[in-house]
C-alpha positions as CSV (number, residue, x, y, z in Angstrom):
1,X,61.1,5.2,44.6
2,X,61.8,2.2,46.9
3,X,62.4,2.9,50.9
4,X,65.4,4.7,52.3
5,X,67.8,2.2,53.2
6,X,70.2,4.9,54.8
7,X,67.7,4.9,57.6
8,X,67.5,2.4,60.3
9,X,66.2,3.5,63.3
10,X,63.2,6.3,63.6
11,X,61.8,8.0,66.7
12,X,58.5,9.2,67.1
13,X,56.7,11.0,69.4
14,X,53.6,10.5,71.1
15,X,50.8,13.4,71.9
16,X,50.9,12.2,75.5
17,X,48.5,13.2,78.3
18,X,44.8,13.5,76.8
19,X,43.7,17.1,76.6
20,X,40.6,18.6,75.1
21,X,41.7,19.0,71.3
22,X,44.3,16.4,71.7
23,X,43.4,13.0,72.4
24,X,43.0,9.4,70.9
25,X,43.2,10.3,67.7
26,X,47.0,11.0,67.5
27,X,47.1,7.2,69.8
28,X,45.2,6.1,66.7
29,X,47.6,7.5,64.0
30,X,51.1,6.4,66.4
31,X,49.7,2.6,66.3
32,X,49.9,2.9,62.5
33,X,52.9,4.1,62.2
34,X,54.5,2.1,64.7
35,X,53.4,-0.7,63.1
36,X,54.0,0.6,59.0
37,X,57.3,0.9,60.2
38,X,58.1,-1.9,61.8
39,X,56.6,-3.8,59.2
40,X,59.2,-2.0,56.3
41,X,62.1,-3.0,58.7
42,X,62.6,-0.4,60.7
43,X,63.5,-0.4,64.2
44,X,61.2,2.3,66.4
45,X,61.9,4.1,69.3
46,X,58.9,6.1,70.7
47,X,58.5,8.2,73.4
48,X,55.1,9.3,74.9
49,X,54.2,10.4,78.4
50,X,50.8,8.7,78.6
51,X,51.1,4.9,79.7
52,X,47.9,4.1,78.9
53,X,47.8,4.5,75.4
54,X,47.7,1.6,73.0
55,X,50.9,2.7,71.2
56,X,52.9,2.2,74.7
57,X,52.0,-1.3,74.7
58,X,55.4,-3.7,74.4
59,X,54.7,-4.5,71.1
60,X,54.3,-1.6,69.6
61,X,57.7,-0.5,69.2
62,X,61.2,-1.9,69.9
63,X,61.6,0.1,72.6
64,X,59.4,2.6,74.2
65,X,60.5,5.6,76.7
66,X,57.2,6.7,79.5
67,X,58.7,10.1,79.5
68,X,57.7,13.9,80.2
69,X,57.5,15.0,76.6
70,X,59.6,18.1,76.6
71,X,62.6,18.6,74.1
72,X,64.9,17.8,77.5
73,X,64.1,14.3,78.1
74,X,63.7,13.8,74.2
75,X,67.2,15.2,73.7
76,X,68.7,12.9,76.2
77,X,66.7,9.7,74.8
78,X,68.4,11.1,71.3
79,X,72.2,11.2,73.1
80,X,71.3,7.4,74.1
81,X,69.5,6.0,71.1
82,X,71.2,7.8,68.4
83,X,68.0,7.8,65.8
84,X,68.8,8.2,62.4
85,X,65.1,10.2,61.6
86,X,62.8,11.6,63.7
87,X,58.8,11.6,62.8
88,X,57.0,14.3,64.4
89,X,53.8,14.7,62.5
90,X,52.0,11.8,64.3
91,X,52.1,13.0,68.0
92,X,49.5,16.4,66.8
93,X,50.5,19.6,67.3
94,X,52.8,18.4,70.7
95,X,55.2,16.2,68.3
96,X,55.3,19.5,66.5
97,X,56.6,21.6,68.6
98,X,58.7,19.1,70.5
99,X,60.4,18.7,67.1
100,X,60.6,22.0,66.3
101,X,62.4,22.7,70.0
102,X,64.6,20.1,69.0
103,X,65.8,21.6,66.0
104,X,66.0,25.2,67.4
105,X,68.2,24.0,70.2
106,X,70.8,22.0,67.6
107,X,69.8,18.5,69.2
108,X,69.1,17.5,65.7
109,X,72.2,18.7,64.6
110,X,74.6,17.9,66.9
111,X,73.6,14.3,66.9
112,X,72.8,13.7,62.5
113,X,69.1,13.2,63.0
114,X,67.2,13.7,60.0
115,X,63.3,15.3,60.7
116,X,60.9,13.5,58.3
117,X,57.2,13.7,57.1
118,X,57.8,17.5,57.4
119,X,61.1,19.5,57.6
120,X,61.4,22.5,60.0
121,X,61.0,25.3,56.9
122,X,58.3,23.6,56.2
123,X,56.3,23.4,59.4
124,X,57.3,27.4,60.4
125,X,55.9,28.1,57.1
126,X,53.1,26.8,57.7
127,X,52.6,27.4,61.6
128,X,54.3,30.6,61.4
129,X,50.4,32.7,60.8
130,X,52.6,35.5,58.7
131,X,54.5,33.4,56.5
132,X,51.5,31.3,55.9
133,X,49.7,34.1,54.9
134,X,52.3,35.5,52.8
135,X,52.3,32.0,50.7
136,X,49.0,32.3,50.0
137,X,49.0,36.1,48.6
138,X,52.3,34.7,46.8
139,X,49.7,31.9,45.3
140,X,46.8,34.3,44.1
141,X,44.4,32.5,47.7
142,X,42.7,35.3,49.5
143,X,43.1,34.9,53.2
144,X,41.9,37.3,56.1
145,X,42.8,40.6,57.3
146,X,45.1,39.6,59.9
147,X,48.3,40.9,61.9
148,X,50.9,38.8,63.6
149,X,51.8,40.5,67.8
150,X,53.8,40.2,70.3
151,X,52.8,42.8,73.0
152,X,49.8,44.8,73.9
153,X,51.4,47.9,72.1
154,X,51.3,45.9,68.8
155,X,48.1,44.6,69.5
156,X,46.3,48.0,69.5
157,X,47.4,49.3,66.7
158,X,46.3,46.5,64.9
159,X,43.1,47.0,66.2
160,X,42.7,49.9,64.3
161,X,43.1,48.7,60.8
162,X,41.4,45.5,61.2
163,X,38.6,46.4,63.5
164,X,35.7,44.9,65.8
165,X,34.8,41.9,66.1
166,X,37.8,40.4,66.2
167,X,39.4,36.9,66.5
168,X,42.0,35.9,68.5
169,X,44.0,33.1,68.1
170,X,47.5,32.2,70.3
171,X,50.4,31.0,67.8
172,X,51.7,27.1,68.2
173,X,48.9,26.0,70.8
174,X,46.2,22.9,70.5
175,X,42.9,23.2,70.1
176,X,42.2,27.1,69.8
177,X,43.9,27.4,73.5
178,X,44.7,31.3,74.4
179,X,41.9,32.5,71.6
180,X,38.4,34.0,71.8
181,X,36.2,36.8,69.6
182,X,36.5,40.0,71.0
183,X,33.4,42.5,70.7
184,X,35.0,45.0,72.5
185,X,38.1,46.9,73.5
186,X,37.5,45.0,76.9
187,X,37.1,41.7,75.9
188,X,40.1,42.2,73.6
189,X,42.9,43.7,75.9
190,X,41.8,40.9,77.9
191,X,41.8,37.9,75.8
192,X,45.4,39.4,73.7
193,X,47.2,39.3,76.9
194,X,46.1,36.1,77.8
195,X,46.8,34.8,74.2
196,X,50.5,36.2,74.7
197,X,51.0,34.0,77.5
198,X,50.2,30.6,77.1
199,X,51.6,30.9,73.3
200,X,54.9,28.8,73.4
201,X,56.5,31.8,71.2
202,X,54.7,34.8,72.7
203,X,52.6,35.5,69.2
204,X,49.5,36.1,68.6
205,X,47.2,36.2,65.2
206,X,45.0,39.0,65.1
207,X,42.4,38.0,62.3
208,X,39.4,40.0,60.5
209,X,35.9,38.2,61.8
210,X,34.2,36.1,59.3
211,X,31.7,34.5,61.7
212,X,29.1,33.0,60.0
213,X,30.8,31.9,56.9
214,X,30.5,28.5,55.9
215,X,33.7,26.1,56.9
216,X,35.1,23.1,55.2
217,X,38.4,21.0,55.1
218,X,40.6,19.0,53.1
219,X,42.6,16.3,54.3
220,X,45.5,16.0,51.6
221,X,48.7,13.4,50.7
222,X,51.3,14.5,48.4
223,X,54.3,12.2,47.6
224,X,58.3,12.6,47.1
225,X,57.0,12.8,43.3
226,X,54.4,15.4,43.7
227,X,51.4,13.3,43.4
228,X,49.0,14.8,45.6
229,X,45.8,13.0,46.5
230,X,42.6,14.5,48.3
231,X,41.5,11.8,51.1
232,X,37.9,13.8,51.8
233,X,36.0,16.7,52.1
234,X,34.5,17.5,55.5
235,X,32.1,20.3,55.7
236,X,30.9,21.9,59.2
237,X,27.3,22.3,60.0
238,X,27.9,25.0,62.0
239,X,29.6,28.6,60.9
240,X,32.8,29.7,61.3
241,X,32.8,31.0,64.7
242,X,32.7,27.4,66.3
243,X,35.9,25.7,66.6
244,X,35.9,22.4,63.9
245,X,36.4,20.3,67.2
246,X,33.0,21.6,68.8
247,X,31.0,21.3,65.3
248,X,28.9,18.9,63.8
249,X,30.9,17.9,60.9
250,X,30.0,16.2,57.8
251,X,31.8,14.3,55.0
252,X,31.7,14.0,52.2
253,X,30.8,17.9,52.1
254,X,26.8,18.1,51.2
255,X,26.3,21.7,49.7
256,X,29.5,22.9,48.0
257,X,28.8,22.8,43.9
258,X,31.2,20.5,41.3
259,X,32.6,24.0,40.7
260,X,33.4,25.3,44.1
261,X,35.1,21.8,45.3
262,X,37.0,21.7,41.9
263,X,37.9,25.5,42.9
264,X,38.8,24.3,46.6
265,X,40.7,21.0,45.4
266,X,42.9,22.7,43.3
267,X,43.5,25.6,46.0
268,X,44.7,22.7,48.2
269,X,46.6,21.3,46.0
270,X,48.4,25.0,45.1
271,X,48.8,25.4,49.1
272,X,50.6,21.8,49.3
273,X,53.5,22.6,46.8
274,X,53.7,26.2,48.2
275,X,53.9,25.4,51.4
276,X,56.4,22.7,50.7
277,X,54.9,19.5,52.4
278,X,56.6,17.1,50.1
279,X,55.8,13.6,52.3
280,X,53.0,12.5,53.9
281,X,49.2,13.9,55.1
282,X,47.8,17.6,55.7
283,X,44.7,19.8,56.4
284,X,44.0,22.6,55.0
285,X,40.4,24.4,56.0
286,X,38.4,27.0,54.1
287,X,36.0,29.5,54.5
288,X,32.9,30.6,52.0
289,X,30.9,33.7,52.4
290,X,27.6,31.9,51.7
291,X,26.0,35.1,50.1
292,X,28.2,35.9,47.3
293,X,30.9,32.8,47.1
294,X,34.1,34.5,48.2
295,X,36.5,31.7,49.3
296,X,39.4,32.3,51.8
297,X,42.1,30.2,53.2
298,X,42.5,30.2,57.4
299,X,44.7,27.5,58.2
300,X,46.9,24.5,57.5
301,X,48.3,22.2,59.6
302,X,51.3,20.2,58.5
303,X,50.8,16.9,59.8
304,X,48.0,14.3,61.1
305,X,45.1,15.8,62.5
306,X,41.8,15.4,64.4
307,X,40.5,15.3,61.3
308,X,42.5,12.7,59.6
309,X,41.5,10.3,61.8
310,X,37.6,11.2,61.3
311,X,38.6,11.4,57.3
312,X,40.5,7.7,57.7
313,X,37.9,6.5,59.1
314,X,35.2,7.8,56.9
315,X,36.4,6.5,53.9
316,X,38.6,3.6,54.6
317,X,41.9,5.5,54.1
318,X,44.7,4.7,56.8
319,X,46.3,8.4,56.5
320,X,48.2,8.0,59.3
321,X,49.9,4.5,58.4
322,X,50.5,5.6,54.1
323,X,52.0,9.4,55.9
324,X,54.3,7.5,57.7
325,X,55.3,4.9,54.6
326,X,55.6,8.1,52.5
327,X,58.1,9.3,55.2
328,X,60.4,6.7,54.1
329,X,60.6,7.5,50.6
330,X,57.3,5.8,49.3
331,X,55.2,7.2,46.6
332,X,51.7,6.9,46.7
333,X,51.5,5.0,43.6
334,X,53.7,2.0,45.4
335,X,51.5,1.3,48.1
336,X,48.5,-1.1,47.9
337,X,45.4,-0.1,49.1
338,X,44.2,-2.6,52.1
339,X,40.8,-2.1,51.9
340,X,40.3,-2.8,47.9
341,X,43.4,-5.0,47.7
342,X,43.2,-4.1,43.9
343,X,44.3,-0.3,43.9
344,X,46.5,1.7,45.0
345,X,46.9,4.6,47.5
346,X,47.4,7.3,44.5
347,X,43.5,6.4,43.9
348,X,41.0,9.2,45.8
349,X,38.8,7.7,47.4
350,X,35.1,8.2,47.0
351,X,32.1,7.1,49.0
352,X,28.8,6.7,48.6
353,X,27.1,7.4,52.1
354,X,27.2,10.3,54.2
355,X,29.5,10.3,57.9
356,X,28.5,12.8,60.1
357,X,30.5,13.7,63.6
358,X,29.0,15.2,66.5
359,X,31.0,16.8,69.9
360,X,30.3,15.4,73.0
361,X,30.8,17.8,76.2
362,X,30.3,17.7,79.7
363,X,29.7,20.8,81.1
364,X,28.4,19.5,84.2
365,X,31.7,18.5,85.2
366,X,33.0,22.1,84.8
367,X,30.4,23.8,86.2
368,X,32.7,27.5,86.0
369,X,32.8,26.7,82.4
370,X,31.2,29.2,80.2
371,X,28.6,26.2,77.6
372,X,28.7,29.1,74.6
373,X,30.6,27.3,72.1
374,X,33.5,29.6,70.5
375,X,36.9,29.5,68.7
376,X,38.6,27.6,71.7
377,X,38.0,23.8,71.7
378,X,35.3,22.9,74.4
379,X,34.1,19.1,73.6
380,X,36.1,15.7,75.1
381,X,35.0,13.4,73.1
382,X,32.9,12.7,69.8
383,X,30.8,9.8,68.0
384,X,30.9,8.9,64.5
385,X,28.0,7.7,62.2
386,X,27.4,6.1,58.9
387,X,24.4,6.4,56.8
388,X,22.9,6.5,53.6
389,X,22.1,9.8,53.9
390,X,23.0,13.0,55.9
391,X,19.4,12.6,58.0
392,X,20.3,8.9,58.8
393,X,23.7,9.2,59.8
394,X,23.0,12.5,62.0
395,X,20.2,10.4,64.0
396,X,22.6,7.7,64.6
397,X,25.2,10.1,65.8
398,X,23.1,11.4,67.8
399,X,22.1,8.4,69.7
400,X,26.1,7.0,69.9
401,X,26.1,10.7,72.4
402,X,25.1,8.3,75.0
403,X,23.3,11.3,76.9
404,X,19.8,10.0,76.8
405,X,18.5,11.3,73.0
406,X,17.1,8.2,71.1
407,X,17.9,10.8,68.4
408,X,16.4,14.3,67.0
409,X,13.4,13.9,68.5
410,X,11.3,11.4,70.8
411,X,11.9,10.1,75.0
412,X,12.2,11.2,78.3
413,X,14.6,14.2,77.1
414,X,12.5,15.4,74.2
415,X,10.9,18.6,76.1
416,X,8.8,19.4,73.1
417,X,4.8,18.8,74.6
418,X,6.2,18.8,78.1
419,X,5.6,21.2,81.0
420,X,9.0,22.2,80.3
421,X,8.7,23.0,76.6
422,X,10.8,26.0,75.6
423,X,9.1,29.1,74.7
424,X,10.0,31.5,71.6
425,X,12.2,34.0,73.7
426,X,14.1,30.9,74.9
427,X,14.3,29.2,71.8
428,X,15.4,32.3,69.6
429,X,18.3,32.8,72.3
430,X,19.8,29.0,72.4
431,X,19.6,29.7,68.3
432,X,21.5,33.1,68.2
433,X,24.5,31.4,70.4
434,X,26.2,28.1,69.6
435,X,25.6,25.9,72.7
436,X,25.7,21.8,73.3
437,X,21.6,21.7,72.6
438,X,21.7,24.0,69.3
439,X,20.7,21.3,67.2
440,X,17.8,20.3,69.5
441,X,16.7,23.9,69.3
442,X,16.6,23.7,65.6
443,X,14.0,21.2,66.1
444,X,11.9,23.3,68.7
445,X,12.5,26.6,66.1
446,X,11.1,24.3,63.6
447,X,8.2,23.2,65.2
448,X,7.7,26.6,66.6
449,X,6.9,27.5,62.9
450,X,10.1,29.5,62.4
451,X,11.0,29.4,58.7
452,X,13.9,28.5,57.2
453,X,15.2,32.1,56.6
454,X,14.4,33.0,60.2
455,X,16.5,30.2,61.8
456,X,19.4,30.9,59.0
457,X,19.5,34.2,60.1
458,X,20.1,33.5,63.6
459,X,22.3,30.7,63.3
460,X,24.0,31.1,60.0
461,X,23.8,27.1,59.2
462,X,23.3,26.4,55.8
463,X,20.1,26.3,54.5
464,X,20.4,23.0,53.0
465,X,21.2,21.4,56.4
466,X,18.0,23.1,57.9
467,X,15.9,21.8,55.4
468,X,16.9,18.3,56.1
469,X,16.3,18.7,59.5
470,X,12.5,19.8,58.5
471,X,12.4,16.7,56.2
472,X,12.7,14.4,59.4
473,X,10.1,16.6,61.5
474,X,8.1,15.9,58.3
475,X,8.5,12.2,58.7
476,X,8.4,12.5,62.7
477,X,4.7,14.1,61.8
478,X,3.8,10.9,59.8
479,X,5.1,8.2,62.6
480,X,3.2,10.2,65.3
481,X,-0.3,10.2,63.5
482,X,-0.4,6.4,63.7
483,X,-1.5,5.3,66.9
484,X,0.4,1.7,67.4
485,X,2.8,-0.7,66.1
486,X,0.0,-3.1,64.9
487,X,-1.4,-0.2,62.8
488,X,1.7,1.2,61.8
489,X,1.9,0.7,57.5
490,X,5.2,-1.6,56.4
491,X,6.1,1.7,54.4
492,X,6.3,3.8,57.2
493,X,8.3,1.6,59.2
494,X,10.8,1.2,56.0
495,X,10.4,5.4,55.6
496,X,11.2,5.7,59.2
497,X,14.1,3.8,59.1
498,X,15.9,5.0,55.8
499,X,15.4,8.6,57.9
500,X,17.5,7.0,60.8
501,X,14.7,6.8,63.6
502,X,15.5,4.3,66.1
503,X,13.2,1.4,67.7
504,X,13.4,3.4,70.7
505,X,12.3,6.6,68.9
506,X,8.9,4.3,67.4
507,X,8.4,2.5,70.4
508,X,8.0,6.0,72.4
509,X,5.9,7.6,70.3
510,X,3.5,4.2,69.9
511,X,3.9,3.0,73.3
512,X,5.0,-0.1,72.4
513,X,7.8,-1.9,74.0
């Protein structure tokens, strides 16, 4: 199908301020479609509060609005521009719910504008937690015991089917914002009523606790024709339990079976056409009970994501610039693919070395903050590393923190054989809650001679992950038993590097510059 030709001119709006949960990701996926657009003929109007984005620049766009993004100034830049579609799915979940003011209030309406990449059945559907969980029972997907509230009355009577602990999660807000686990009645009352006032619609999701389970998602494209694509897989090193922003995240996923991701690929592809997302990209994000395989759905999210940007990056894909040509009436199989030049976008992508994404926080700037890492976003920022394998590209990650590591082990911020080492009563409770230094801890646990059950039990991270993590003490063992560079072997050099140890890293360790 060639592009609509009955559209000319397309707004789109912007994510504007940066926020924890919503930042130059969405500035990333607007520059694509800005320019995907432009580049198919259209003429694009955006609008986006935050000057100092790159999709502001005069270039970007044929015109460009520096405006509070609320569905008042957007109506009145619709009353002057007269779009003929409107593109919400690039500005995360703020273009969302700017678009979905719009149409609620009849601006669309009144003034013919068409909402593409996702249309507003659509995105309630999928945003609105009961009917999304309604789709999947429709569909044969298990999802969580879960009730949808709107006061405190509601709220406690749901408490008593679904029981403690309890997660909390605020309907229509960015980056877990208004949620929390609640242990106890306490905790609950307190985090519901909070929940019910900063969600945009006064809702909140009451779902069962499955802490600990093991987390993954799909970043998916479907077409006007149904063809449906799956960009990645990106499984979390830590448990459900951590919000996906604040976890380690790895892709493509490392421990599901052929079986399982055929399972989860084709129960992404069943929540697509469900759901009804007929142009353009999506996330969808599982859980698994890693002791006996039991696979639930928790979310989608109808439009461009953190996570798209990681997945486009990972593998080469430009999610954000194909979501916006399918938008315009594209199919997947009519769009080149830039990176091979030779196929086309209806081709999955595969990759053969591992990306791995690690959080970066700075809870030394917010000192009142509370560092235990929960269902509400935390981090404000994050690096990404490539490597040949999980071990490599987790080292390098670690390093692109920029907060002193040379990597998993080794300089001035390695306490391990310090004055300041951590003892086992220390260690055990950094494992038991998910903080900034968990991963460090690991490493201490390990070298602590905790097993691999012991440390699963505490932390609920796969065992798979753990054991790679001994694999690189194992080689950190190696590199300290030599004494200098000169008498360092060639192999062990080679070894050290394939395992993603730095020059820094050796040189510590040898005392070699």
């Amino acid at each position: 199908m060639p592009r609509r030709d009955d559209i000319r001119k397309i707004l789109i709006i912007g994510s504007g301020p940066i926020v924890i949960g919503q930042a130059c990701e969405f500035d990333y996926s607007g520059v694509q479609a800005c320019k995907a657009l432009r580049e198919e003929g259209y003429e694009v109007v955006l609008v986006n509060s935050n000057p100092a984005t790159i999709m502001t620049d005069p270039e970007m766009a044929d015109r460009t609005y520096i405006e509070p993004i609320t569905w008042e100034y957007v109506a009145k830049i619709i009353e002057v521009e007269r779009p003929d579609a409107l593109l919400p799915t690039l500005g995360g979940q703020t273009g969302l719910n700017i678009g979905m003011d719009l149409a609620k209030h009849g601006i669309l309406t009144k003034f013919g504008v068409e909402m593409i990449g996702a249309k507003v059945d659509v995105i309630q559907k999928a945003e609105g937690r009961d009917s999304f969980k309604q789709a999947m029972i429709k569909i044969g997907l298990e999802v969580c015991k879960s009730a949808v509230v709107h006061n405190m009355d509601e709220a406690r009577l749901a408490l008593d089917s679904i029981g403690l602990p309890i997660i909390i999660r605020a309907s229509f807000t960015l980056g877990g914002v208004g949620g929390g686990i609640a242990y106890n009645r306490d905790e609950f009352e307190d985090k519901v009523r909070k929940g019910l006032e900063l969600s945009p619609v006064g809702e909140v999701i009451l779902d069962q606790s499955i802490i600990g389970w093991k987390e993954y998602e799909m970043e998916v494209m479907r077409d006007t024709a149904d063809n449906v694509v799956i960009i990645c897989a990106i499984e979390n090193f830590d448990p459900m339990g951590v919000h996906t922003g604040d976890s380690i995240t790895v892709a493509p996923a490392q421990t599901l079976t052929d079986k399982e991701y055929q399972r989860m690929r084709d129960a992404t592809i069943a929540v697509m056409r469900e759901i009804g997302v007929e142009t353009g990209g999506s996330n969808v994000q599982f859980a698994i009970n890693p002791r006996d395989g039991r696979m639930v759905v928790i979310e989608m999210n109808p439009r461009v994501s953190r996570s798209s940007a990681l997945a486009s990056k990972a593998t080469g894909f430009p999610i954000a610039k194909i979501a916006a040509k399918l938008a315009v009436g594209y199919r997947l199989d009519e769009i080149p693919n830039d990176i091979t030049r030779e196929t086309l976008a209806c081709f999955e992508p595969t990759i053969d070395y591992v990306v791995t994404k690690i959080p970066r926080w700075t809870f030394e700037k917010f000192p009142e903050a509370n560092p235990e890492l929960t269902v509400q976003m935390k981090s404000v920022g994050e690096t990404m590393a490539i490597g040949r394998t999980f071990k490599e590209s987790l080292q390098k990650a670690l390093r692109g923190l920029e907060i002193g590591h040379f990597g998993l082990g080794g300089g001035k911020k390695d306490l391990w054989g310090t004055a300041k080492q951590p003892d086992m009563d220390e260690i055990t409770s950094k494992l038991a809650k998910p903080n900034e230094n968990r991963i460090f801890y690991i490493r201490f646990a390990l070298k602590a001679g905790m097993s691999l059950e012991q440390i699963f039990d505490l932390t609920n991270i796969d065992p798979w992950f753990l054991d790679q993590l001994q694999q690189l003490l194992a080689v950190e063992d190696e590199i300290r038993q030599v004494r200098s560079l000169e008498s360092a072997p060639a192999a062990l050099v080679w070894k050290a590097k394939r395992h993603g140890f730095s020059d820094q890293q050796l040189a510590w360790w040898w005392e070699s510059s």
